[in-house]
C-alpha positions in Angstrom: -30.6 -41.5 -18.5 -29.5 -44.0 -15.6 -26.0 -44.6 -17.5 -25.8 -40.5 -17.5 -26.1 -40.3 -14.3 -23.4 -43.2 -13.5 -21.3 -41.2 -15.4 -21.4 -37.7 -14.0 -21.0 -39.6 -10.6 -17.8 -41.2 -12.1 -16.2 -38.1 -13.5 -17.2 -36.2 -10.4 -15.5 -39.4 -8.3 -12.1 -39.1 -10.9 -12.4 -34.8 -10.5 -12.5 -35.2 -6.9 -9.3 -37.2 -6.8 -7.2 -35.4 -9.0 -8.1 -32.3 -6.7 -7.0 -34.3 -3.7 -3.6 -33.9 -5.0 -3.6 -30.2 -4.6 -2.5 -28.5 -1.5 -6.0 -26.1 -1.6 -7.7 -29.3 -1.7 -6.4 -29.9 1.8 -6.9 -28.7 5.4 -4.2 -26.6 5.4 -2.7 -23.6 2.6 1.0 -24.4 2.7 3.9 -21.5 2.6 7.4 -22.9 1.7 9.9 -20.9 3.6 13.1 -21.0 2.8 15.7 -19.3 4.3 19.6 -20.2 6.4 18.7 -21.7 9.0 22.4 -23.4 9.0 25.9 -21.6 8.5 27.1 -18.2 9.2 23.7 -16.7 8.7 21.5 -19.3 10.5 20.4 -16.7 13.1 18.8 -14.1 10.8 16.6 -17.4 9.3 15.8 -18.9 12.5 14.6 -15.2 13.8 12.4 -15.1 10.9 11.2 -18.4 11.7 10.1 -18.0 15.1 8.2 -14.6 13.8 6.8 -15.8 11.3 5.2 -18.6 13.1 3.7 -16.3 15.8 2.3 -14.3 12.7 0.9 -17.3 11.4 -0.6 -18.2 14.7 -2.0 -15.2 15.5 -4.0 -15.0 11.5 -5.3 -18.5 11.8 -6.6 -17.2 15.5 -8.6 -15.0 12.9 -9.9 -17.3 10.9 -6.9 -17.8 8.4 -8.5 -17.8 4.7 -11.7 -19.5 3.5 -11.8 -21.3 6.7 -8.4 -22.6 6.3 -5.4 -22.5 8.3 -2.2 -21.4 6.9 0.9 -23.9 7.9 4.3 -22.8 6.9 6.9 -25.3 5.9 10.5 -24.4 6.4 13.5 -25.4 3.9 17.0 -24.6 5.0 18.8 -23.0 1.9 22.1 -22.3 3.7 22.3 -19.3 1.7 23.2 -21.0 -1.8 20.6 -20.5 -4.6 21.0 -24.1 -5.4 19.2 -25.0 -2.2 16.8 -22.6 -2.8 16.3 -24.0 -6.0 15.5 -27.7 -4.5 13.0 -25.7 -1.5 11.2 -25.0 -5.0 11.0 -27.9 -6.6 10.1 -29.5 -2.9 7.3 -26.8 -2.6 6.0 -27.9 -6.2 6.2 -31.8 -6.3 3.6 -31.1 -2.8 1.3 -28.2 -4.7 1.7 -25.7 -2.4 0.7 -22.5 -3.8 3.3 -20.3 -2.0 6.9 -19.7 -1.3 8.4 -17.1 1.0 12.4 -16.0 1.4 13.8 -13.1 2.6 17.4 -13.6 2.7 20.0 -12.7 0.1 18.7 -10.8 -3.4 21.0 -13.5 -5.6 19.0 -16.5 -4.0 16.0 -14.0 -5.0 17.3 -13.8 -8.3 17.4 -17.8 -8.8 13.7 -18.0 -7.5 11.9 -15.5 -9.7 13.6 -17.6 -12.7 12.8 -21.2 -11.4 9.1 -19.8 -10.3 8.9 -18.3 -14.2 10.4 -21.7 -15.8 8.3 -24.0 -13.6 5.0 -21.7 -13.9 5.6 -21.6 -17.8 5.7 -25.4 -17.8 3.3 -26.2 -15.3 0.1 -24.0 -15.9 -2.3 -26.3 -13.6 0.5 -26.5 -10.8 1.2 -22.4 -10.5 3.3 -20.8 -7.3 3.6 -17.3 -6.2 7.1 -16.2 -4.9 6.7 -14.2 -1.6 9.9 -12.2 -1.6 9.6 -11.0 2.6 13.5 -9.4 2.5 15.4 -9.4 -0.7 15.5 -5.9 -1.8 17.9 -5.1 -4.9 16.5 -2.8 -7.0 16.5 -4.5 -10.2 14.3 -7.2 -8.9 10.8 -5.4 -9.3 12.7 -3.8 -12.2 14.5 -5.1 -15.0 13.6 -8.5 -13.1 10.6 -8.1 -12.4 7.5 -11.2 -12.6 3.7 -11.0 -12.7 4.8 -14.4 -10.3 6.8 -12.4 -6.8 5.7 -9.8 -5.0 8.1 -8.0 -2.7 6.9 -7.3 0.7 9.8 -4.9 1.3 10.7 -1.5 0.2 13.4 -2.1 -2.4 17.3 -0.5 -2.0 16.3 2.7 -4.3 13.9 3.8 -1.5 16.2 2.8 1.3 18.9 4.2 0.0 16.7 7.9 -0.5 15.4 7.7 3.5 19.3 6.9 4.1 20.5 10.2 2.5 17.7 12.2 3.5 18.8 11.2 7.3 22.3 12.2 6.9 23.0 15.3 9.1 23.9 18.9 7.4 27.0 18.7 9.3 28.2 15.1 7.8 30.2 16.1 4.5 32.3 12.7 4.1 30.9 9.7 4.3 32.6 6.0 3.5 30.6 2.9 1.9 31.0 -0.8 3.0 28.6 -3.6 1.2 28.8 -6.9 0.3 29.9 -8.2 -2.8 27.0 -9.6 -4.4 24.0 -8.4 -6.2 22.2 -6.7 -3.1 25.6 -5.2 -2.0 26.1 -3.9 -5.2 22.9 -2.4 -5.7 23.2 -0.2 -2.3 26.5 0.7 -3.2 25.1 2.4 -6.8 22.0 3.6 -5.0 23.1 5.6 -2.1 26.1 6.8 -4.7 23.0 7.8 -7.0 20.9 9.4 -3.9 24.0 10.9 -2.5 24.5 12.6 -5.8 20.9 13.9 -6.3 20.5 15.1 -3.2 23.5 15.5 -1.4 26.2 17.1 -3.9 28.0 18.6 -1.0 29.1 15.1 0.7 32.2 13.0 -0.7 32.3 9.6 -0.9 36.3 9.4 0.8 36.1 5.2 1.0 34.2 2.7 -1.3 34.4 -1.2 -0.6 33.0 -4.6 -1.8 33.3 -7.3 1.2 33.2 -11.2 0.2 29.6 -12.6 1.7 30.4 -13.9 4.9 34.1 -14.5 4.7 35.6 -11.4 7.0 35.8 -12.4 10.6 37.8 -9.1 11.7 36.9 -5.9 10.2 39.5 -3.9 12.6 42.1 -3.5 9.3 38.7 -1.7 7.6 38.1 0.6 10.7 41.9 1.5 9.8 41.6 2.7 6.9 38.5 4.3 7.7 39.6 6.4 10.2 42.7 7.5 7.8 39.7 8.8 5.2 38.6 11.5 7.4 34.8 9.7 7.0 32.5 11.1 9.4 29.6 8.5 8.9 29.8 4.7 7.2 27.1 3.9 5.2 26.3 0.3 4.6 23.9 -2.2 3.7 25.3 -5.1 5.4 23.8 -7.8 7.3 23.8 -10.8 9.4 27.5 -11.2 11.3 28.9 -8.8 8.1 26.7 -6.2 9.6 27.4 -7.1 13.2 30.9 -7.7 13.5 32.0 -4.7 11.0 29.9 -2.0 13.9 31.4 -4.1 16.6 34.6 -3.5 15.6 34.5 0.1 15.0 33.0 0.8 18.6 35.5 -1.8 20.2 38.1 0.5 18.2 36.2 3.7 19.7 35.9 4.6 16.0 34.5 8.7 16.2 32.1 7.3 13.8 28.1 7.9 13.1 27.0 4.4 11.5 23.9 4.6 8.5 22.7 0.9 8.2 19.6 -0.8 6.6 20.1 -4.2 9.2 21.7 -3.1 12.9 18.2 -3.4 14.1 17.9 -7.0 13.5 18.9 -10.2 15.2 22.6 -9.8 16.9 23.1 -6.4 15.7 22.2 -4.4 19.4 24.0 -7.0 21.3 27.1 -6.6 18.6 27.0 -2.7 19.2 26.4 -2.6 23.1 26.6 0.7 24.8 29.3 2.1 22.9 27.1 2.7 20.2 24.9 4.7 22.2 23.3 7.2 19.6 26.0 6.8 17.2 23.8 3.7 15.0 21.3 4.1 13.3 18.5 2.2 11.0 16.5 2.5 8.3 13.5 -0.1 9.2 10.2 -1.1 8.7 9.1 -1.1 12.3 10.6 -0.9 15.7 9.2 -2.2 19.1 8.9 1.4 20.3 7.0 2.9 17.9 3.9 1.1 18.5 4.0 3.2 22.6 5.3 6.3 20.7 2.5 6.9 18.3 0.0 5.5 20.7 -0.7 1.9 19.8 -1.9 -0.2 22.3 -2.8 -3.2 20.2 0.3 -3.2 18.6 2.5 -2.7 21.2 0.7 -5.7 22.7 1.4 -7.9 20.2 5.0 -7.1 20.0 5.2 -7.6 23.7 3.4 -11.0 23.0 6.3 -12.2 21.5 8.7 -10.8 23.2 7.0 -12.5 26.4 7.4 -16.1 24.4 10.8 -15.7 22.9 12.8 -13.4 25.0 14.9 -11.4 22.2 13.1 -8.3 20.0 9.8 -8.3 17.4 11.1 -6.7 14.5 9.2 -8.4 11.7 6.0 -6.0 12.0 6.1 -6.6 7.5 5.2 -10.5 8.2 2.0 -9.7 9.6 1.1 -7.8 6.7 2.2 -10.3 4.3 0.1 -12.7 5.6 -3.0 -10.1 5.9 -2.2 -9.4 2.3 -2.6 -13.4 1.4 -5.4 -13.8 3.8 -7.3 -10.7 1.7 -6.2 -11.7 -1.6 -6.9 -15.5 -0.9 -10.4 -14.9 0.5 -10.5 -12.1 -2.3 -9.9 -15.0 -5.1 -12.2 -17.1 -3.1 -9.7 -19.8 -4.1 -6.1 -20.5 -3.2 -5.7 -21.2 -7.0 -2.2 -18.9 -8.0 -3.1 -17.2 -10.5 -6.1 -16.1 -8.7 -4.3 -15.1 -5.8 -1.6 -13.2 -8.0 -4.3 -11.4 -9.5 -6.4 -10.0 -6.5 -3.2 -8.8 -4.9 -2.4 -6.8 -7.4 -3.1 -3.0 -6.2 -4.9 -4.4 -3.2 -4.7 -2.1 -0.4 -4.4 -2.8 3.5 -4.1 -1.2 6.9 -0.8 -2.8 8.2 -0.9 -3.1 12.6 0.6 0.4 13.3 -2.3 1.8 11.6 -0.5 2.8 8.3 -2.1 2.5 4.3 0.2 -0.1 2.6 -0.4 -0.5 -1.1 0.9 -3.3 -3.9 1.7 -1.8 -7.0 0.1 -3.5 -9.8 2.6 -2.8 -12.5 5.7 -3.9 -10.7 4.4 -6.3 -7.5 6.0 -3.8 -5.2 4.8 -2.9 -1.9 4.6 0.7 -1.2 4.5 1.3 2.7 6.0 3.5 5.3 9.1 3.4 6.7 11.1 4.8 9.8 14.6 5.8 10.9 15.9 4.3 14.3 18.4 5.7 16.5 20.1 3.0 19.0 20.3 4.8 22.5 19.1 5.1 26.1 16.4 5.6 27.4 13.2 4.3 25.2 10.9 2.0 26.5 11.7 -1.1 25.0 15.5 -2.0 25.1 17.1 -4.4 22.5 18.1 -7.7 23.5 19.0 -6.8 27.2 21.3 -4.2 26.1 19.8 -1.4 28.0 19.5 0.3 24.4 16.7 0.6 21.6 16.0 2.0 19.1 14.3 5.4 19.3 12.4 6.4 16.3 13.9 9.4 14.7 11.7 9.9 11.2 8.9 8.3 9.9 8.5 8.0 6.0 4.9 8.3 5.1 4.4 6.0 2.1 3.7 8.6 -0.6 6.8 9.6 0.1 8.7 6.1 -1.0 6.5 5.7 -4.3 9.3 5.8 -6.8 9.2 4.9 -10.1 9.7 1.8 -12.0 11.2 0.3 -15.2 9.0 -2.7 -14.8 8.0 -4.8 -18.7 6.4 -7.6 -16.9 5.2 -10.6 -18.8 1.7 -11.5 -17.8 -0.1 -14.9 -18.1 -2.3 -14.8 -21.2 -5.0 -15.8 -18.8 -4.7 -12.6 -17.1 
């Protein structure tokens, strides 16, 4: 009986250490980020960085999950999936159950396959991919992994609340994206939406940029003007996004601009006043609609950070990714992967601004609302200094994003 006793105590001892090893054994649950936070699109990663923290700050104010704090742990991937790929295999040698990118749907691509190769492999060392930005189509689609959940609405939907902004009076229109797999999926989507639902408007202009690589984008305002286009649509970001609307109000382009990114970092101070209510986004959240609908709270805690880091909150979808892992986590009642992946599946929550988010079990997408900015005078927050913001000119009840899906996904047999 004695030696049984020794025995339970030893295995317990050996259990205990082998646990150690784990990043939910810890004091902390650790998020991998990984992002640019070097090269040409270093600002869009750093912004993310600095919101992401105040996020986290403000949850583990709350209480975090199961008592624990969350810490996030940054990776520069300098935009190349084979940095990405070593943030991952970093993120896994330590055990920590989750890793979060936003930026670039090829780097996107790479992770959902390393997280499905190394989760195949490694059944006791599990991760969850936190997609927070990358939104081609195809990846909670034909891509699509019981291991990443996408805390964005996807190009499809964009693309819809894109067309369905475009004025009556707009009837040629000209396309500009990048030439990679995001930029190619906005360019078939809005061709697909502007087809469904707006037969009357030609496309008179339709271009693939290099990532990155233009530095003057006056030659492209050229030959836009020569198309007759009344509006450019595009889905480009970071200095692509910037520098293309920059050149085309410098070049006092008679232009209305339709874009998925103007809102975020550079993009207001790129337009300046010359863009005055001719720019427009399609966003998940702008600083004025917290006062417009009423908001106190949230309006507060977009000021919060404004207060701390002097240039615009826009991130309003990080705070309910990490409400989503601190209900799912405490949900689970473990920070165990596969737990966590499976009590987020079709959990719902009631993101700051007051509005039902929902993530889809059968694809891992989230289904929230979404607005349409217009940059102009005269709202109460301005954007970085520019005496500008962006006013809110629809707002996209979720219902009313919930397309459909195409999603076969492979579930652990655990599951």
């Amino acid at each position: 009986m004695l030696q049984g006793k020794w025995l339970t105590a030893f295995f317990g001892i050996v259990l205990a250490i082998a646990c150690g090893g784990h990043a939910w054994a810890q004091g902390t649950i650790k998020v991998a980020y990984t992002d640019p936070l070097s090269g040409p699109f270093a600002q869009v990663g750093d912004a993310n960085l600095k919101q992401m923290q105040y996020i986290i700050d403000y949850i583990n104010s709350k209480g975090g999950a199961l008592g624990k704090k969350f810490e996030l742990v940054p990776f520069d991937n300098k935009s190349q999936p084979s940095d990405a790929l070593i943030a991952l295999k970093s993120a896994t040698d330590q055990n920590m159950p989750f890793i979060m990118q936003c930026s670039g749907s090829n780097i996107a691509a790479a992770l959902i396959d390393g997280v499905n190769k190394h989760n195949d492999r490694n059944p006791d060392n599990r991760i969850i991919y936190l997609n927070c930005g990358a939104v081609a189509t195809e990846l909670t689609n034909e891509q699509c992994s019981f291991w990443h959940f996408r805390f964005d609405l996807h190009v499809g939907m964009k693309a819809e609340v894109m067309v369905r902004s475009l004025p009556k009076e707009v009837k040629k229109v000209y396309l500009i994206n990048q030439d990679y797999l995001f930029g190619q999926s906005v360019q078939r989507e809005v061709k697909n939406y502007l087809a469904k639902l707006r037969p009357d408007v030609q496309v008179v202009g339709d271009e693939l940029i290099p990532l990155g690589k233009v530095k003057d984008f006056s030659p492209y305002i050229t030959k836009i003007n020569a198309s007759g286009a009344q509006a450019l649509l595009t889905g480009n970001w970071g200095p692509d996004m910037n520098l293309l609307i920059k050149a085309g109000v410098d070049a006092g382009a008679d232009l209305r601009y339709y874009t998925f990114y103007a809102h975020l970092a550079g993009g207001p101070t790129a337009i300046g006043v010359g863009g005055d209510n001719r720019v427009l986004a399609v966003m998940s959240f702008g600083e004025n609609v917290a006062p417009e609908i009423g908001n106190k709270e949230a309006e507060a805690f977009a000021q919060g950070f404004r207060d701390k880091h002097k240039f615009d909150f826009s991130a309003a979808g990080f705070r309910t990714i990490f409400e989503y892992l601190q209900g799912a986590v405490n949900k689970a009642g473990s920070v165990d992967p596969t737990k966590i992946a499976l009590a987020m599946e079709d959990l719902t929550v009631k993101d700051f601004l007051g509005f039902d988010t929902r993530m889809r079990k059968e694809d891992h997408q989230i289904i929230s609302e979404y607005f349409v900015g217009t940059f102009k005078k005269g709202v109460k927050y301005d954007a970085e200094g520019t005496g500008l913001g962006w006013a809110t000119s629809a707002t996209i009840l979720a219902k009313d994003v919930d397309q459909p899906n195409t999603c076969k996904m492979k579930r652990p047999s655990a599951s």
